[in-house]
C-alpha positions in Angstrom: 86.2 110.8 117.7 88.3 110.0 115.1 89.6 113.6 114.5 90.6 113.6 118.3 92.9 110.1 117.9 94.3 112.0 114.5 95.3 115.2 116.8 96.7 113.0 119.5 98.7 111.2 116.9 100.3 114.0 115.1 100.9 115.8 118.8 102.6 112.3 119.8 105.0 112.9 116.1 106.1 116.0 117.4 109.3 117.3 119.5 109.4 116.8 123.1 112.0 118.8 125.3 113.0 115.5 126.5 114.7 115.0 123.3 117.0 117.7 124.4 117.5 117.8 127.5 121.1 115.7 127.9 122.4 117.8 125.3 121.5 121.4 126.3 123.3 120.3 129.9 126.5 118.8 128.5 126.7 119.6 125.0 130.8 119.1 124.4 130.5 115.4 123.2 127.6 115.8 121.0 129.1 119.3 119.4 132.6 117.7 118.5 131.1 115.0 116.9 128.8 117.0 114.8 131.7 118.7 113.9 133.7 115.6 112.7 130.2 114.3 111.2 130.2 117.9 109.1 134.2 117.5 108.1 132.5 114.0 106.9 129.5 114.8 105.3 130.7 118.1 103.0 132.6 116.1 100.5 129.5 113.7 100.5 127.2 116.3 99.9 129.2 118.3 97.3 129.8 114.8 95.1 125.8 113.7 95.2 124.9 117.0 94.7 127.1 116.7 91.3 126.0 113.1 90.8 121.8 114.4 91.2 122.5 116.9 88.5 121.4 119.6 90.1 125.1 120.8 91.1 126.8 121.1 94.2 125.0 123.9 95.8 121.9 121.7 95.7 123.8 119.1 97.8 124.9 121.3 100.3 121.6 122.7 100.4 120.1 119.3 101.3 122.6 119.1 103.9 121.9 121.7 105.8 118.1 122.1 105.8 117.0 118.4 105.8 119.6 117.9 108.0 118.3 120.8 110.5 114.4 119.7 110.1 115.5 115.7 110.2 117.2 116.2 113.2 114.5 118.6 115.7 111.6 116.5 114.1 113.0 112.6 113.2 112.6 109.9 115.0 116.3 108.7 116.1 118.5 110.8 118.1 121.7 109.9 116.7 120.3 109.9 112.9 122.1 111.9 110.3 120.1 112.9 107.2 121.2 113.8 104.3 121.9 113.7 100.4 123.0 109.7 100.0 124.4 107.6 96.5 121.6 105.4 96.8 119.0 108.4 96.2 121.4 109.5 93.9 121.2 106.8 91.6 117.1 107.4 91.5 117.1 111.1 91.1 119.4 110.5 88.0 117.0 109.5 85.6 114.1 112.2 87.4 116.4 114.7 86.2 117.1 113.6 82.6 113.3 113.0 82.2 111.6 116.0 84.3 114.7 118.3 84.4 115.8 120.1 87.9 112.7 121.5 88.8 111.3 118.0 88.3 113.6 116.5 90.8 112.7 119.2 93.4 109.1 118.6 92.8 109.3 114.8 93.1 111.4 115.9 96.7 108.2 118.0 98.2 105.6 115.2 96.9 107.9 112.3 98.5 107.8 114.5 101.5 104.1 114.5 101.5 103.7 110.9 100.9 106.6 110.3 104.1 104.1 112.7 106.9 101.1 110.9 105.5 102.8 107.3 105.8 103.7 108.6 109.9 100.3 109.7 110.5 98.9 106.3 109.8 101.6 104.6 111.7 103.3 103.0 108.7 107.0 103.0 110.6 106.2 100.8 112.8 106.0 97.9 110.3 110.1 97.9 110.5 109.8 96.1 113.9 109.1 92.7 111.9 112.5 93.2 109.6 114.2 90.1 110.4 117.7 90.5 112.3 119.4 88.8 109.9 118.3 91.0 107.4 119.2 94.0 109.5 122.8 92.5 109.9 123.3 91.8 106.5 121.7 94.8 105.3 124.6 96.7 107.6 127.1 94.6 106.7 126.4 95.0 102.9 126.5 98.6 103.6 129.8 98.9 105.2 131.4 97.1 102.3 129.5 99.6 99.8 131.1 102.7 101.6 134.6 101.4 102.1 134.2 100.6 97.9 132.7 104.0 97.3 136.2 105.9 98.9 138.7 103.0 96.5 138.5 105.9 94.2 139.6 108.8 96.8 141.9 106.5 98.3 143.7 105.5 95.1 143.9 109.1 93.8 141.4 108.5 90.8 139.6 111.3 90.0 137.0 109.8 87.1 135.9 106.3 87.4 133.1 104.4 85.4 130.8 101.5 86.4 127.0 101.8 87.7 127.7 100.0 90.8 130.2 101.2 93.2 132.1 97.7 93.0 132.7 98.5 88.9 133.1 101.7 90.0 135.9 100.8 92.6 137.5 97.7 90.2 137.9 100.2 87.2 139.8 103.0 89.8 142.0 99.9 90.5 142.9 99.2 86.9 143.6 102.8 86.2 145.7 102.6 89.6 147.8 100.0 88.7 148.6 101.8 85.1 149.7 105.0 87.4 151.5 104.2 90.7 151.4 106.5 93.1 151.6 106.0 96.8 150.8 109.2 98.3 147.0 109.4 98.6 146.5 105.2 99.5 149.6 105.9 102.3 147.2 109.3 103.8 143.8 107.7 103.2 145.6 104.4 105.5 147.6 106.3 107.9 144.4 108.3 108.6 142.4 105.2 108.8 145.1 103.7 111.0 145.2 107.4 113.8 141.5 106.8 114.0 141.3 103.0 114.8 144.8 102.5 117.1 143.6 106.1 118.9 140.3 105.8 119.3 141.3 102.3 121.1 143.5 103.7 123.6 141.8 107.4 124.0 138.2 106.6 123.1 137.1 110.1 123.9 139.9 111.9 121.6 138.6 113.1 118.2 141.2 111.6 116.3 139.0 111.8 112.8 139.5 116.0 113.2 143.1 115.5 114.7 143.9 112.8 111.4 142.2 115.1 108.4 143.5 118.6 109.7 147.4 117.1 109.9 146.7 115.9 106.8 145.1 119.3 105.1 148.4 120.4 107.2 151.0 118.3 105.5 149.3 118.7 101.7 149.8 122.7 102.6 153.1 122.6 104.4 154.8 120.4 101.7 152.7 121.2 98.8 152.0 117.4 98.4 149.9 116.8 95.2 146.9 115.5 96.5 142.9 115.9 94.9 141.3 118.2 97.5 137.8 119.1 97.7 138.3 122.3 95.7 136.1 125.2 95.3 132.7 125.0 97.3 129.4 127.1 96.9 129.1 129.8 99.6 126.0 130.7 100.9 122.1 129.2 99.6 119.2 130.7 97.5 116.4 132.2 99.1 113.1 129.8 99.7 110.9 129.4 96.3 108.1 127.3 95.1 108.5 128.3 91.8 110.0 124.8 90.4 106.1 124.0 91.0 104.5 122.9 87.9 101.0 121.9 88.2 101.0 120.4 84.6 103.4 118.3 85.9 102.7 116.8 89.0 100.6 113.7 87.5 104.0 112.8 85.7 105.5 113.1 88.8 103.6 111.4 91.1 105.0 108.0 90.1 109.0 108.6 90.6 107.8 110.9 93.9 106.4 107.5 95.9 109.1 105.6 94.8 111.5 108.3 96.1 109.3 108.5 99.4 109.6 104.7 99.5 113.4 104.6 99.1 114.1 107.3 101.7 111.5 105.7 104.2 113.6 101.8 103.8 116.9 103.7 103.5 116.1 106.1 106.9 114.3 103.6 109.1 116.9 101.0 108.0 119.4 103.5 108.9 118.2 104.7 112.5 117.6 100.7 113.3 121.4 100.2 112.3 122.2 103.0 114.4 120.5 101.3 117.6 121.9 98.2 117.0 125.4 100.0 116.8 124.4 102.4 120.5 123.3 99.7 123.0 120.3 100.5 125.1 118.3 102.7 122.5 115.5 102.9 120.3 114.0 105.0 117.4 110.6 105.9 116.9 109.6 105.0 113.7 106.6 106.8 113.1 108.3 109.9 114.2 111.4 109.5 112.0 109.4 109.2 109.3 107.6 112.2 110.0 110.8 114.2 110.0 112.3 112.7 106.8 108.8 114.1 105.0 109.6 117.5 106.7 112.9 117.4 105.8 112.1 117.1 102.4 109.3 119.0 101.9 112.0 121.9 103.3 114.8 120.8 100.8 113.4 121.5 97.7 112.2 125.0 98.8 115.8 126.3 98.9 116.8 124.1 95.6 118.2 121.0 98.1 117.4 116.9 96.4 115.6 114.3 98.2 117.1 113.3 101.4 117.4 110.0 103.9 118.4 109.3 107.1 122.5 108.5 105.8 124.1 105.4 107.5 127.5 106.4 107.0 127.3 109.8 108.2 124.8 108.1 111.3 127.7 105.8 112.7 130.3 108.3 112.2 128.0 110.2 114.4 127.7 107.1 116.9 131.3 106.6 116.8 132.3 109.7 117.4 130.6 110.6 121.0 127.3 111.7 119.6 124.5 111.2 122.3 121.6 113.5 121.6 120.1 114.9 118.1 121.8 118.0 119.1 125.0 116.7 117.7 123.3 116.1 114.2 121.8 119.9 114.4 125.2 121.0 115.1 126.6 119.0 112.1 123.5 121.0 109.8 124.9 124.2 111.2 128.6 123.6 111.0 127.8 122.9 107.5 126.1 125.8 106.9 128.8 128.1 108.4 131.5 126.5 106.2 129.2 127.4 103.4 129.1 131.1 104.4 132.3 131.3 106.4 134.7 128.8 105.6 134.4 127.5 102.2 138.1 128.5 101.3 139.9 126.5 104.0 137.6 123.2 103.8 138.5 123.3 100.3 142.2 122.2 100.9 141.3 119.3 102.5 142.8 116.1 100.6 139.8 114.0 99.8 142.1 110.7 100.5 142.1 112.3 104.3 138.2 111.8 104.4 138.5 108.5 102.5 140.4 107.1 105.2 138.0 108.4 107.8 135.1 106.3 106.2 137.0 103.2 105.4 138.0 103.4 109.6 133.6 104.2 109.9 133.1 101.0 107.9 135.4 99.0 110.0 133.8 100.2 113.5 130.5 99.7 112.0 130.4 95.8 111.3 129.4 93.6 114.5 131.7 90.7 114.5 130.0 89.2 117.3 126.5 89.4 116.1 127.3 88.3 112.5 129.3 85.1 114.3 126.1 84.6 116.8 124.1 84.9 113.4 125.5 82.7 111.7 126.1 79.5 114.4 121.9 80.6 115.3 121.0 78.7 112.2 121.9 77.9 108.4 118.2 79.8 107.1 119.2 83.1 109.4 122.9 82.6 107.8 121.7 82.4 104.6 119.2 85.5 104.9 121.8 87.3 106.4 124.7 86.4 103.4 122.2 86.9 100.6 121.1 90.5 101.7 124.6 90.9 102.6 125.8 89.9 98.9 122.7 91.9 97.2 123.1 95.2 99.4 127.1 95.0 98.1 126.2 94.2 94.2 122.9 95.5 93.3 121.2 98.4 95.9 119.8 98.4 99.1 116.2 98.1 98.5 116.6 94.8 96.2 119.0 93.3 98.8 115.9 94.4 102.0 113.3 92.8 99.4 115.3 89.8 98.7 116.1 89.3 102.3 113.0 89.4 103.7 111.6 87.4 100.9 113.6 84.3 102.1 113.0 85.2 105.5 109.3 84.8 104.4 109.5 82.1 102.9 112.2 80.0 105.3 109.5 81.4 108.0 106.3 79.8 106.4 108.4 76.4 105.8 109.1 76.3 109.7 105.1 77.0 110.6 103.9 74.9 107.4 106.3 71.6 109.3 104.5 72.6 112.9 100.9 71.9 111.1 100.1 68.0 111.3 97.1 66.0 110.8 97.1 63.1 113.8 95.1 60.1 113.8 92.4 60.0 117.2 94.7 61.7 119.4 92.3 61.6 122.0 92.5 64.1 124.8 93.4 63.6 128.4 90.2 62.2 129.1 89.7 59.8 126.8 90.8 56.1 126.5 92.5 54.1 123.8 89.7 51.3 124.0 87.2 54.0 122.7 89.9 54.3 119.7 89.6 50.4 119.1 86.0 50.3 119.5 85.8 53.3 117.1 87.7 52.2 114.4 85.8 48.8 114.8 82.4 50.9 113.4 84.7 51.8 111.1 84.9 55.7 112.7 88.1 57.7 112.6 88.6 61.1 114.3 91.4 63.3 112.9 92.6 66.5 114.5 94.3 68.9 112.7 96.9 71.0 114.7 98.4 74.0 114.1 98.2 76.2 111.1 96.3 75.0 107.7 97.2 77.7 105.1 98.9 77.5 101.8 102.4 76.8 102.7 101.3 73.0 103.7 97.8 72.7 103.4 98.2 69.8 100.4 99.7 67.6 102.9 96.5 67.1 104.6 94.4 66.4 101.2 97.3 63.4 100.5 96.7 62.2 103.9 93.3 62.4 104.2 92.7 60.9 100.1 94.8 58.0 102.2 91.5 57.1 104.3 90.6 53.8 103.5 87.4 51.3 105.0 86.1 53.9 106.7 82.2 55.2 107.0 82.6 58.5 109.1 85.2 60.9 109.2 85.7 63.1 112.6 88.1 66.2 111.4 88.5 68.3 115.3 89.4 71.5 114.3 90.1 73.3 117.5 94.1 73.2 117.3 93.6 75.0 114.0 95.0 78.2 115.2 95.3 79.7 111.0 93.0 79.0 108.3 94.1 80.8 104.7 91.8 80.8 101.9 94.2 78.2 100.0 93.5 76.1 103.6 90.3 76.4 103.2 89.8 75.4 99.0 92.2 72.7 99.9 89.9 71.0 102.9 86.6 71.8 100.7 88.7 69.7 97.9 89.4 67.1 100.7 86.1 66.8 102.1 84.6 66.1 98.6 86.9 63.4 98.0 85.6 62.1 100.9 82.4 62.1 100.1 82.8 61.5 97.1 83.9 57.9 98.5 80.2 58.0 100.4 82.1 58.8 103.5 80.3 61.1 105.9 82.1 64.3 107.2 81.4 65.4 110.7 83.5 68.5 112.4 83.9 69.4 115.7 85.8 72.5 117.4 85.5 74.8 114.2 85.9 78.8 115.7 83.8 80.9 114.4 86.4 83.2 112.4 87.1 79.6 110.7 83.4 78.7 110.1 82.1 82.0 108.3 85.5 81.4 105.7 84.8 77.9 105.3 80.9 78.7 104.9 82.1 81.6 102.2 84.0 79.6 100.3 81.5 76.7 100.5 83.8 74.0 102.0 81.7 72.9 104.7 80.4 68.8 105.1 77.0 68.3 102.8 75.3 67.5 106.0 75.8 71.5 106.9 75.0 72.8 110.4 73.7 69.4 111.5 77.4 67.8 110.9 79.2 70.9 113.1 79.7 69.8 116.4 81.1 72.3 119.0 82.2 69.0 121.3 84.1 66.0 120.2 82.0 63.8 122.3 79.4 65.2 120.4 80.1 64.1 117.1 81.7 60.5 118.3 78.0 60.0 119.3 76.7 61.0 116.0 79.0 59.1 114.1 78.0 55.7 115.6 74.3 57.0 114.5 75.3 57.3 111.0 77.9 54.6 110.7 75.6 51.5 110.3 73.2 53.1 107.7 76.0 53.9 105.8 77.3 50.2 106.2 73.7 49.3 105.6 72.4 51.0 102.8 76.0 51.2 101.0 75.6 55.2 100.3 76.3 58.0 102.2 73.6 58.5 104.6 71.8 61.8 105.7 72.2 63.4 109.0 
């Protein structure tokens, strides 16, 4: 039985012609923009490909294979996958300890970990990611980009700084010690084509039209601009020989932390991609499944660790893409610049492709959601600017962990204030003389609503340490629709006040789920089973029994 739900599972993770269908009929849109999204994504490659260590054959590498397996096996059809900074900036220190083949290694293990992590339906856990973490997360990320292309834009070849904002401040200070207009005027005027066009003439690809006039211009009148320069043509043949078994122990370690940053950084990705194409929705599980294929694939012809990449995703979006055949067609374009074309792509001004991202980074922030965000409520505007502010100085995975840490937290604050502790709040049927002539026998009935965990549960111990010329104490638990192990320590610590006090405890309405934790953690009345009462009427009755022998004998008495 359970072998035949595994099967169904995996079969359900795997491509469906479906998935293809829109494409194979009309596949102009989806082809241009995985042409654009190639033109895009080869100076990206090249640089993190450099940046990994590894060189910029191994970027390229990644490019094209995770980028062919991400897209016929992931989960989001308009997902881009890739070789991205914030990967990067984890492989760095892989390579310095563990050397290349260590990085490739820690790439098939992470790919493991990722098809395990589908198969037990681990994706879907990104449904509960709080908008406003989502928005600020995107947000954050735009910000990140359109700093990461200051230094293309400015002309500045070699920056410093370990964050992209030191990064992009340093390329300003060496920009204002060396003027030059030339590649800030072609990174804006492309920028500029891309937004004014694509306004007017939406369907016009005016990111290809923008960079080749301005590969055309640098070659026409020999402008001096930084181009892409030489580029690797062709990729090695498929090898496991960067396998070490001596060294896997060492490596398992960095490997789930790279699985774990390329599952946030590709499900975050495809859910920014949603929100950015109205109407459609990823499969989590599956797009997990296809990041762990895609990079157990990489390494085997020398590619890094890839993720689902947000920039190259909305370029994707914004350019026309409507099926995953546009982000197979931006794997293959890639791979026949690598064999066919590498001379000509390298002429292209890397300010061009600077301004085509900072225009990506302007299409991709929502104005309307952040403003509908933000007026929702000052906790969802909070979550949202912290993530926002995090993603933009620190990384991506502190700013999710941050933001859904307040989110948590802002969350249990609002449930903790919806759990209160009322005085005889009788039901329908019951009438306020009972109340009087109860609390004449000196009776009180308490009934605790909503949730009793550790975000408020003290509140009720103050309250009920509060109980004063009283003999028997009713607690109606019925409305208790959470009970935490803290709720539960804190009401045994309550109850023992009480009695204590020689105040008798009675319950009534206790659910069974609440009475075997209670029972556990012993925090039940002393009278045990004979002071549970599954009716309210039930224990009122019993109460009035026991009230005058406590009165009486001046000790608690025993049911």
């Amino acid at each position: 039985m359970g072998s035949g739900a595994r099967t169904v599972s995996v079969r359900a993770l795997l491509p469906v012609w479906s998935d293809w269908r829109a494409g194979v009929r009309a596949p102009g849109a989806d082809l241009l923009s995985g042409l654009i999204v190639a033109l895009v994504a080869l100076p990206l490659a090249l640089g993190f490909g450099i940046s990994s260590g590894l060189g910029a054959a191994a970027g390229l590498a990644t490019a094209v294979i995770a980028g062919t397996v991400a897209a016929v096996f992931g989960g989001s059809r308009f997902q881009v996958s890739g070789p991205t900074g914030a990967m990067t900036v984890v492989l760095v220190p892989i390579f310095h300890q563990h050397g290349a083949s260590g990085v490739l290694a820690v790439g098939l293990l992470a790919g493991l970990v990722l098809v395990v992590l589908a198969v037990a339906g681990v994706g879907r856990a990104v449904r509960y990611m709080p908008a406003p973490v989502i928005e600020g997360f995107t947000a954050g990320i735009a910000v990140v980009i359109a700093l990461q292309q200051v230094p293309a834009a400015l002309g500045i070849a070699h920056v410093h700084g370990d964050k992209v904002w030191q990064a992009a401040a340093d390329a300003v200070r060496q920009y204002l010690g060396h003027l030059d207009p030339l590649p800030i005027a072609t990174a804006l005027l492309v920028a500029a084509l891309m937004l004014v066009g694509g306004r007017y003439l939406p369907r016009w690809p005016f990111a290809l039209l923008a960079v080749a006039l301005a590969t055309a211009a640098v070659a026409v009148f020999d402008l001096p601009l930084a181009r892409i320069g030489a580029v690797p043509s062709g990729l090695q043949a498929p090898s496991l020989g960067f396998l070490h078994v001596d060294q896997l122990g060492s490596l398992l370690a960095p490997a789930l932390a790279v699985a774990a940053l390329a599952a946030l950084e590709s499900l975050l990705s495809a859910t920014a991609a949603d929100a950015m194409a109205v109407g459609t929705r990823h499969n989590s599980d599956r797009e997990l499944f296809g990041q762990g294929l895609a990079n157990i694939a990489a390494p085997l012809f020398g590619g890094v660790p890839a993720t689902g990449a947000i920039a190259r995703t909305a370029v994707n979006v914004r350019s026309g893409g409507r099926t995953r055949l546009a982000a197979l067609a931006h794997a293959i374009v890639l791979a026949a610049i690598v064999f066919l074309a590498a001379p000509l792509v390298g002429q292209i001004p890397l300010a061009a492709l600077a301004g085509v991202l900072l225009a990506t980074t302007v299409r991709m922030v929502e104005t309307a959601s952040l403003a509908a965000i933000a007026r929702a409520s000052k906790g969802d505007a909070a979550i949202m600017g912290v993530t926002f502010l995090v993603t933009v100085a620190a990384d991506l995975v502190t700013a999710v962990a941050v933001g859904v840490g307040i989110a948590v937290v802002l969350a249990l604050r609002a449930v903790a204030k919806e759990a209160r502790l009322q005085q005889i709040p009788l039901d329908e049927g019951d009438h306020l003389a009972e109340e009087h002539e109860l609390l004449d026998e000196h009776i009180v009935a308490y009934r605790l609503d909503g949730p009793l965990f550790f975000a408020g549960a003290h509140r009720f111990l103050l309250e009920l340490a509060e109980v004063s010329d009283v003999h028997v104490v009713i607690l109606r638990m019925s409305h208790v629709t959470a009970l935490d192990t803290t709720g539960a320590l804190v009401l045994k610590d309550a109850i023992g006040k009480l009695e204590h006090r020689n105040i008798i405890v009675l319950m009534s309405g206790l659910r069974p789920d609440h009475q075997r934790r209670l029972t556990a953690i012993g925090a039940l009345p002393a009278g045990g089973a004979d002071h549970l009462f599954t009716h309210t009427p039930d224990a009122i009755t019993r109460a009035r029994q026991l009230a005058p022998a406590v009165a009486g004998d001046g000790h608690r008495a025993s049911a």
